[in-house]
ZAMARGU-4260 file (C-alpha; in steps of 0.2 Angstrom, whole numbers, plus 5000, padded with zeros to 4 digits):
<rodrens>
0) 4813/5366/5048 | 4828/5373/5043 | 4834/5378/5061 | 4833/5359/5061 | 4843/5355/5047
5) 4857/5366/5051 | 4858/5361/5069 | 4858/5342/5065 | 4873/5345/5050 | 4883/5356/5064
10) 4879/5341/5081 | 4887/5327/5068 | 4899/5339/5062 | 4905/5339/5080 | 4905/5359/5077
15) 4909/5367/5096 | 4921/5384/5100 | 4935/5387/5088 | 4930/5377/5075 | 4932/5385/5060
20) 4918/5381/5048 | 4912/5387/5028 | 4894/5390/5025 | 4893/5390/5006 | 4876/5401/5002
25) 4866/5410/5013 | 4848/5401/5009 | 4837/5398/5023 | 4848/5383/5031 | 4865/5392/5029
30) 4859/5409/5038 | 4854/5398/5052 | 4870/5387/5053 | 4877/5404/5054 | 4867/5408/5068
35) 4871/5393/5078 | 4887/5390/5073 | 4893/5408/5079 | 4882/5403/5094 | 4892/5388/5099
40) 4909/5400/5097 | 4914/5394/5079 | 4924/5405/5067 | 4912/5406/5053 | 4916/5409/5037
45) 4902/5412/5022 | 4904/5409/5004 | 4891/5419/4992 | 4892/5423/4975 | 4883/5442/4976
50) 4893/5457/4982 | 4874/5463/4990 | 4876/5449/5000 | 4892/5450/5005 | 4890/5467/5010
55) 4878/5461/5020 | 4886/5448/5029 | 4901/5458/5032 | 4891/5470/5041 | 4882/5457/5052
60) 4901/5454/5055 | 4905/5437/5045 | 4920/5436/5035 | 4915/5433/5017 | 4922/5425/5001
65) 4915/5427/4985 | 4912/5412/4974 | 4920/5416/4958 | 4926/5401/4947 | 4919/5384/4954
70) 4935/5378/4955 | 4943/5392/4967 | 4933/5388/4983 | 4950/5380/4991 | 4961/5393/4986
75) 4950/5407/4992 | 4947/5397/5010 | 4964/5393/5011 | 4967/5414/5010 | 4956/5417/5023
80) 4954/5404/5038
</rodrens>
Protein backbone atom coordinates (compact mmCIF):
# COMPACT_ATOMS: atom_id res chain seq x y z
CA UNK A 1 0.00 0.00 0.00
CA UNK A 2 2.42 2.42 0.46
CA UNK A 3 4.17 1.95 -2.97
CA UNK A 4 0.72 2.89 -4.01
CA UNK A 5 0.36 5.92 -2.18
CA UNK A 6 3.69 7.45 -3.12
CA UNK A 7 3.27 6.56 -6.67
CA UNK A 8 -0.19 8.17 -6.93
CA UNK A 9 0.98 11.65 -4.84
CA UNK A 10 4.18 11.57 -7.52
CA UNK A 11 1.71 10.73 -11.15
CA UNK A 12 -0.60 13.94 -10.04
CA UNK A 13 2.43 15.79 -8.85
CA UNK A 14 3.48 15.50 -12.59
CA UNK A 15 7.04 14.37 -10.92
CA UNK A 16 9.32 13.20 -14.20
CA UNK A 17 13.47 13.79 -14.71
CA UNK A 18 14.78 16.84 -13.07
CA UNK A 19 12.14 17.70 -10.90
CA UNK A 20 13.26 18.57 -7.87
CA UNK A 21 11.20 17.17 -5.05
CA UNK A 22 11.19 17.35 -0.73
CA UNK A 23 10.16 14.08 1.02
CA UNK A 24 9.60 15.24 4.68
CA UNK A 25 10.06 11.83 6.74
CA UNK A 26 11.13 8.72 5.87
CA UNK A 27 8.16 6.54 6.98
CA UNK A 28 7.02 3.66 4.91
CA UNK A 29 5.40 6.23 2.08
CA UNK A 30 8.34 8.72 2.02
CA UNK A 31 11.18 5.82 1.54
CA UNK A 32 9.21 4.65 -1.35
CA UNK A 33 8.55 8.12 -2.96
CA UNK A 34 12.21 8.15 -2.77
CA UNK A 35 12.53 5.04 -4.49
CA UNK A 36 10.36 6.08 -7.34
CA UNK A 37 10.97 9.40 -7.40
CA UNK A 38 14.82 8.92 -7.89
CA UNK A 39 13.65 6.14 -10.39
CA UNK A 40 11.82 8.65 -12.60
CA UNK A 41 15.30 10.98 -12.53
CA UNK A 42 14.12 13.48 -9.85
CA UNK A 43 16.45 15.30 -7.61
CA UNK A 44 15.35 14.16 -4.29
CA UNK A 45 15.72 15.81 -1.39
CA UNK A 46 14.69 14.34 2.21
CA UNK A 47 13.80 16.06 5.30
CA UNK A 48 14.21 13.98 8.79
CA UNK A 49 14.51 15.14 12.09
CA UNK A 50 17.26 12.27 13.35
CA UNK A 51 21.02 12.55 12.53
CA UNK A 52 20.75 8.25 12.50
CA UNK A 53 18.66 8.86 9.71
CA UNK A 54 20.35 11.28 8.02
CA UNK A 55 23.46 9.43 8.03
CA UNK A 56 21.67 6.95 6.66
CA UNK A 57 20.09 8.54 3.76
CA UNK A 58 23.30 10.30 3.02
CA UNK A 59 24.93 7.07 2.56
CA UNK A 60 22.11 5.77 0.29
CA UNK A 61 23.21 8.99 -1.48
CA UNK A 62 20.27 11.48 -0.87
CA UNK A 63 20.81 14.88 0.10
CA UNK A 64 19.36 15.46 3.63
CA UNK A 65 18.11 18.38 5.74
CA UNK A 66 17.50 18.16 9.22
CA UNK A 67 14.16 19.40 10.61
CA UNK A 68 15.01 21.79 13.20
CA UNK A 69 12.46 24.49 14.19
CA UNK A 70 9.12 23.99 12.28
CA UNK A 71 9.33 27.17 11.04
CA UNK A 72 12.81 26.73 9.04
CA UNK A 73 11.83 24.05 6.57
CA UNK A 74 11.89 26.93 3.68
CA UNK A 75 14.95 28.43 4.56
CA UNK A 76 16.82 25.25 4.91
CA UNK A 77 15.25 24.00 1.07
CA UNK A 78 16.03 27.23 -0.15
CA UNK A 79 20.00 26.33 1.02
CA UNK A 80 20.01 23.38 -0.62
CA UNK A 81 17.96 22.81 -3.95
Amino acid sequence: MPSTTAWNALERSGVARGTRLVIVGMGAVGSAAVALARARGARVLAAVREQAQATALRASGLEVILLGEPGALGAAVKSVL
